[in-house]
Every structure is written in structure tokens, then in C-alpha cells.
N, C-alpha and C positions, 0 to 999 in steps of 0.2 A: 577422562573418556567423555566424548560427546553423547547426548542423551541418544542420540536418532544411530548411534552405530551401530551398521549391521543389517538396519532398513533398505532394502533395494526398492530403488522409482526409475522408471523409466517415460521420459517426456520424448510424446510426440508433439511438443509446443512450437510455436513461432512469437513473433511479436512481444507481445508485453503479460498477460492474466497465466496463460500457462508455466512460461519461463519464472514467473515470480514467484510463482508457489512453489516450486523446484529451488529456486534459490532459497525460500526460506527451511526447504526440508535440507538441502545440502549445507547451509552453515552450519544445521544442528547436526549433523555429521551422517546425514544419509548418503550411502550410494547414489548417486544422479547419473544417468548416463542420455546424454542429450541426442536425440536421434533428428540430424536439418538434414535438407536436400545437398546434392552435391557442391553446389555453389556456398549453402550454408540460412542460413534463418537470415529471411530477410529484415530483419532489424539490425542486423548489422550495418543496413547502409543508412541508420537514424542517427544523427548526427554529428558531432565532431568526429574527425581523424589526425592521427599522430604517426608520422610514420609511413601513411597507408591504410593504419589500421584503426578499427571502432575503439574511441573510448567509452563511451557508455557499456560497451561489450567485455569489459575486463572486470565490472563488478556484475551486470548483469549474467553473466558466465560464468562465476567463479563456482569453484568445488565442482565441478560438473565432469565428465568423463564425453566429449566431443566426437560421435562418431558420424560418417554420412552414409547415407542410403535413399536411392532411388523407392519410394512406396508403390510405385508404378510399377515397376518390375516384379519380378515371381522371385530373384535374390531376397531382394530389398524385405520382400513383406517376408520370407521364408526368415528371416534375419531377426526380424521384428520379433514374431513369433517364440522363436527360441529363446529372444531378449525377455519376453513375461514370461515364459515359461519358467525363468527363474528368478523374479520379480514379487514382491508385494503388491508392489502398484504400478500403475502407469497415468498418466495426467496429459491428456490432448485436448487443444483449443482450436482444434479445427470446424468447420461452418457443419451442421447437422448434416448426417447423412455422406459426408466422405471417405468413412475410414471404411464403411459397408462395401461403399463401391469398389475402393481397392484389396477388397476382401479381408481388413484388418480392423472389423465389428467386433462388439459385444461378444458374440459367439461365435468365431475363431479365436479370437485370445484367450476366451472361458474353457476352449476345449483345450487349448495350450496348456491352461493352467485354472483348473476350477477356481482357487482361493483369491485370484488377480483381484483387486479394487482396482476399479475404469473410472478414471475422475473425468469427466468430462463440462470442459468449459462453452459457451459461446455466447451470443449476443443475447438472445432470448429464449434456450432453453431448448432440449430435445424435444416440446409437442407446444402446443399450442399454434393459433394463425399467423405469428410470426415467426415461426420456426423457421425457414427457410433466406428470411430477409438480411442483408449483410448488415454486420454493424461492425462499430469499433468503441475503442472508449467515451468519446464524445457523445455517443450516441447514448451508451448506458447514463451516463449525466444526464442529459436531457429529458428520457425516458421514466428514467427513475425518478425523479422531482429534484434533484441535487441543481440544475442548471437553473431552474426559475428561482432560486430561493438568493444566487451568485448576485443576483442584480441591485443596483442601486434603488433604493426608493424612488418613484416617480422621473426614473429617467430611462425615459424610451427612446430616445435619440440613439444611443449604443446599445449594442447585443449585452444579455447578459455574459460576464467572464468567466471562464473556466477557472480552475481553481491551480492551475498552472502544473501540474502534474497529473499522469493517466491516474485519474485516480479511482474509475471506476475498473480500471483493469486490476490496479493491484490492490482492490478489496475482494473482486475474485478470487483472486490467486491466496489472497489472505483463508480465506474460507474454505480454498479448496485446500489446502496444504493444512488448517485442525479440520474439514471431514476426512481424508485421508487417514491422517494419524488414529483418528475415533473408529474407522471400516476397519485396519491393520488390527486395533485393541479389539474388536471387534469378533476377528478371524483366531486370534489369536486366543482367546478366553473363549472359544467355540460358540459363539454365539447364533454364527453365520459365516457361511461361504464366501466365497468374490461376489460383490454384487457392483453396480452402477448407481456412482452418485453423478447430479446432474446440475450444475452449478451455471449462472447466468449474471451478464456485467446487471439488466438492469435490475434484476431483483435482489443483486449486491447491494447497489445505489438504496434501492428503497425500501432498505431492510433500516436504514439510517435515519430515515423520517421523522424518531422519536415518537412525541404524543399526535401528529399532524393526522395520521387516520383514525385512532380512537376519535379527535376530534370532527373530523368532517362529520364522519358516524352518527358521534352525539347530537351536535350542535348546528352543522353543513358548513361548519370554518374551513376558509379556504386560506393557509396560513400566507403573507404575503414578505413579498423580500424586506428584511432590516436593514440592509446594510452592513457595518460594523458593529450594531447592536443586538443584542438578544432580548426578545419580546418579554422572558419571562424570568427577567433577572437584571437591575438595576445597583447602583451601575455597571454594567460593563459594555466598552465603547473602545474606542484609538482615538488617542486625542493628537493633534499637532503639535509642536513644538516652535520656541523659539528659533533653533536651529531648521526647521523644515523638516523635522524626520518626526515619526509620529511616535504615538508609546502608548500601548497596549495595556489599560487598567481593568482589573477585574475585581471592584470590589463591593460583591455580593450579599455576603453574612454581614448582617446586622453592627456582628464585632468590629468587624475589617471596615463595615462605613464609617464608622466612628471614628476611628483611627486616620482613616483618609479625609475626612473634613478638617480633623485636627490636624494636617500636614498642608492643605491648601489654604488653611485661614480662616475657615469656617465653623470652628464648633458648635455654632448656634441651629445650622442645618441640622446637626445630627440631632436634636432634640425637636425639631420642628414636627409636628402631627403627621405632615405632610413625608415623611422620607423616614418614619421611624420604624416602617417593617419595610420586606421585601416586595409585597403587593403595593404598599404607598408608592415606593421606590417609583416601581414600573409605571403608575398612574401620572408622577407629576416628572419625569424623565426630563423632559426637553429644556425644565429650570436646573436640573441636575447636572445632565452632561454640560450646558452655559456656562456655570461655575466652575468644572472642572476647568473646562478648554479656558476660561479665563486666566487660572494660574499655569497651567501649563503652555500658554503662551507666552509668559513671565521671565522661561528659565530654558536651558536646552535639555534636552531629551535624555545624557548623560546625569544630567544636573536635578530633573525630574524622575528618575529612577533609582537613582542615588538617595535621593529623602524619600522618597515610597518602601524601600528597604530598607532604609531605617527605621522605618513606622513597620514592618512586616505586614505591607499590603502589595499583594501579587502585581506583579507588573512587568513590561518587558518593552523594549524596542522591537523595532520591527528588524527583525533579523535579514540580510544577504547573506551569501554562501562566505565571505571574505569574515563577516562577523564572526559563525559558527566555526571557522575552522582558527581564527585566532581565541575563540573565549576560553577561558580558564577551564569552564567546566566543561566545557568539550572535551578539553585538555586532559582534565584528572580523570574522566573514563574511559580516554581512549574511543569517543564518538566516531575520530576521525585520525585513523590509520596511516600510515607512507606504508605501499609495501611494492614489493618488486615484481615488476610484470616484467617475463622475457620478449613480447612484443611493443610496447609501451616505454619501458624504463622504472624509474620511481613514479608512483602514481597514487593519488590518495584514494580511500575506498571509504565508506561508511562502516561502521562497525555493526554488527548484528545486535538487534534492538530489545536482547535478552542475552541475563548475563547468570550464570551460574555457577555456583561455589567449585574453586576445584579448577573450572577453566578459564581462560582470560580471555581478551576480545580476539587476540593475534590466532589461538587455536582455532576460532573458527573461520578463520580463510585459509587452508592448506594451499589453494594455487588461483589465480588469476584467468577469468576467462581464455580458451585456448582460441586455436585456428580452428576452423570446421576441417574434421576428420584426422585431429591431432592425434586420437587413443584411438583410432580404427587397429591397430597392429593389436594394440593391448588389450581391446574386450573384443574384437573377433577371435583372435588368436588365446592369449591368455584366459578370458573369462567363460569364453565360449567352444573355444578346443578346432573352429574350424584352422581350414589352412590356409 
């Protein structure tokens, strides 16, 4: 049995922050019933197609119950309505101030159903002087201090990089999928009624800071981009390879640099004054990460990971998608799925990033993103009783 079975959500989501947090309450075995416009959530026309049809859309969609409805309409909202009314919760990332307009606020759903939890996502949050301004994920990056930190040391020529997936959306959705679950605990053990939680990409972003604002605070540190380095922890870097691919050493604890000088040739480093804690580390770095990149320019990146795991010092190649989905360990936890989409075919999926005694990774994908308005017959009719 799935933890979340039995939990009814209902998304009025689009795009990416909404929909994600519904994907993650639907692997764990919530009810999702995904409420797009007629046409359908315009994310479906974000990138590849097979067929015709979205593949990003077959995992982004899965477990979900697909219906459409007009919110413009007096149907559409009269639909919605009856959908909380026998819901937990519902999870909309629409721009502030929409759902009031089309009469489907805070208080029409509340009177549908006191107990509802209204997860509500957007760019910056139901008040404050940006409330009204559009954003997206990129935006939450930026905002939040995640974009300036992307960048290369001293290279202003190029824009700093994003970090190559929405990643300020689906820290959203991460956050709104456990308040959720904590408002339901919540309701549930009488705490409190339906209330409104009010969740936002940038304060997602800059809830991730770590010590950066204590510090400004204390000190007026203004923390600046590393690179592939961490300021407060030596060494850990990417080094290159003989071969051209680079490889990812993390070795921190004091134990583990010993152990990594004695694998590059160095033993003498590890007793040197200069590298014998963690703070020396970080202070004399730049003769540090030198000597690594000089052996690991020696050997290829296989060849260099190979004797780092021999020595039990953390380390990895830089991963592609082709990597992850042949490695071994992928392999024995089932990371990465084949399973059967009726629109698509065989299609790999990710497997949910939580695993629990009792159930395997395959239970929590019961079905494969559908078409928009696939289960209109079955939760109008069946769930709902209209005709």
C-alpha cells in the first residue's frame, strides 16, 4: 500500500512548480486529478514529441487522473468547486489574483469545503510589491541568489549558466507537496481547518543560501561565484582528465585527504602544516587542487575513479543521461524504469526518489501521463455522479 493512499489533491497547475508537487504526492499514491484547459496545460508543447505526442508529458503526468475544464465558464468553475468539495487539497500556480477573478478564491472553495488546504504557488508570493509581476523559473534563479553564484570566477564575458533544469520550479513544488502533507496532518489531528499555504519560486531559491545571510548580517560578506569549488571545504573541485572528461573529487575530512594524497603520490602533502585540517585546506587550495589536476591528467577519468575507489575517496565522473541509464547502480535500484505508455510505447521514466519497505519502484507509477481530458467520463461521471 502506498503511504499517500486515500489523499485526494486536486491541481489547478500549468507548466512546471504546480504539476511537480502533484507528481510527487501522486507517486506516493495520492489521488491527483489534474484540472488543464481544453486544449490542455500548456507544457505539453515543451519539448520533444513522438508520435505527436509530449514526451516529457508521460512522466510529468503520470498517476494523475486528466480532466478539462473551461475556469472561464460557470460549468467549468461549478465543476471545480464540487472537485474540493471532496478534496484535501488543491495546489494552483497560477499568477496572484486569478482564481478570485474567475470566482474560484480562497473563499469559494473554503465555503465548498471548510477543511480544503489551497497550496498556492507563484513567482513572488501572494503580497508583497512584486506580487503582481510575471515570472518563471529563471526568474526565481536569479532572484533568489542561485544565478549569481552559476558563474565562472572572473568571467564576465558569458552570462552566468543556469544549472540546466527548472530548478527553481521544482524546489517549489518540492515544498509545496511536504506543506501540504503537514496542513492535511494538520486537519487531520484537529489542529486547524483548511487554511492557505502560500509558497514562491524565489523564496524557494533563497531558502538554499546556506550560511550566505547569517554572513552578510555578521560580517557584510558578499559570497562570490567558485566555480566548481566550495569555499569552505578543500578539496573539492572537477578535475580533467587525460581522456577529456572531467571527475568530480570530494575529499573533505581530514581521513579521506590522506587517503587521496596517498593515491596521487603524494603522501608528504598530507602531513604538510599547510593541508593538515580543513581550514589550512581551504587557505593554501590553489597548490592543492595543482597537484591533483596534475595526476589526474596522468590517467583517464575511468582509470582515475577506479583508484579513488579503491582508496574509499568519493568521487564520480561527470555523469550524461546515457551514463545513468547504463550504470550498474542505476540498474540494481531500478532508478531507471522501461514502462508502457499507450501514447508513446516503451519509454523510460525515473523512478520516485523514495523507496519504501513493502513497495517497489514499479508500484509507484500505476499509469503514464494521459491525453488532456482522458478521465473526464470517469471523475465527472464516476467520482462526481454528474451526467
Amino acid at each position: 500500500m502506498l503511504p499517500l493512499q486515500g489523499l485526494k489533491i486536486v491541481e489547478l497547475g500549468h507548466y512546471i512548480a504546480a504539476p511537480f508537487a502533484t507528481r510527487l504526492l501522486a507517486d506516493l499514491g495520492a489521488e491527483v486529478i489534474k484540472v488543464e484547459p481544453p486544449e490542455g496545460d500548456p507544457v505539453r508543447g515543451w519539448g520533444s514529441t513522438h508520435q505527436g505526442h509530449p514526451v516529457w508529458f508521460s512522466v510529468h503526468g503520470r498517476n494523475k487522473l486528466s480532466v478539462t475544464l473551461d475556469l472561464k465558464s460557470a460549468e467549468g468553475q461549478a465543476k471545480v468547486l464540487k472537485l474540493a468539495g471532496r478534496a484535501d487539497a488543491l495546489i494552483e500556480n497560477y499568477r496572484p489574483g486569478y482564481l478570485e477573478r474567475v470566482g474560484l478564491g480562497p473563499a469559494a472553495l473554503h465555503a465548498a469545503n471548510p477543511n480544503l488546504i489551497i497550496a498556492r504557488v507563484s513567482g513572488y508570493g501572494q503580497d508583497g510589491p512584486y506580487r503582481d509581476k510575471p515570472a518563471f523559473g529563471a526568474i526565481g534563479e536569479a532572484m533568489g541568489g542561485l544565478r549569481h553564484l552559476t558563474a565562472n570566477p572572473g568571467q564576465t564575458a558569458l552570462p552566468p549558466p543556469r544549472c540546466g533544469v527548472s530548478i527553481s520550479d521544482d524546489l517549489a513544488g518540492m515544498y509545496a507537496a511536504m506543506a501540504v502533507v503537514s496542513a492535511c496532518w494538520g486537519v487531520k489531528n484537529g489542529n486547524h481547518a483548511g487554511r492557505i499555504v502560500d509558497l514562491d519560486l524565489v523564496s524557494s531559491v533563497f531558502s538554499l543560501m546556506e550560511g550566505m545571510l547569517p554572513e552578510y548580517g555578521l560580517f557584510g560578506w558578499v559570497r562570490q561565484p567558485q566555480g566548481a569549488a566550495i569555499k569552505t571545504a578543500a578539496p573539492t573541485n572537477t578535475y580533467l582528465c587525460a581522456d577529456g572528461k572531467w571527475l568530480c573529487i570530494a575529499g573533505n575530512s581530514d581521513l579521506i585527504f590522506k587517503r587521496l594524497m596517498g593515491v596521487i603520490g603524494q603522501p608528504a602533502m598530507a602531513a604538510d602544516p599547510r593541508f593538515v585540517s580543513n581550514s589550512a585546506r581551504c587557505e593554501n587550495v590553489a597548490e592543492l587542487d595543482a597537484a591533483i589536476s596534475a595526476w589526474t591528467a596522468t590517467c583517464s577519468s575511468k582509470q582515475a575513479e577506479e583508484a579513488l575507489d579503491g582508496a574509499d575517496v568519493p568521487c564520480s565522473r561527470l555523469y550524461d543521461m546515457k551514463d545513468c541509464v547504463e550504470d550498474p547502480h542505476f540498474q540494481a535500484r531500478e532508478l531507471v524504469m522501461e514502462v508502457e505508455d499507450p501514447l508513446l510505447g516503451r519509454v523510460l521514466h525515473p523512478a520516485a526518489p523514495f523507496k519504501f519497505d513493502g513497495v517497489s519502484s514499479r508500484d509507484m507509477v500505476r499509469w503514464t501521463g494521459a491525453a488532456p481530458g482522458a478521465h473526464n467520463d470517469h471523475v465527472f461521471g464516476t467520482l462526481l455522479g454528474d451526467p
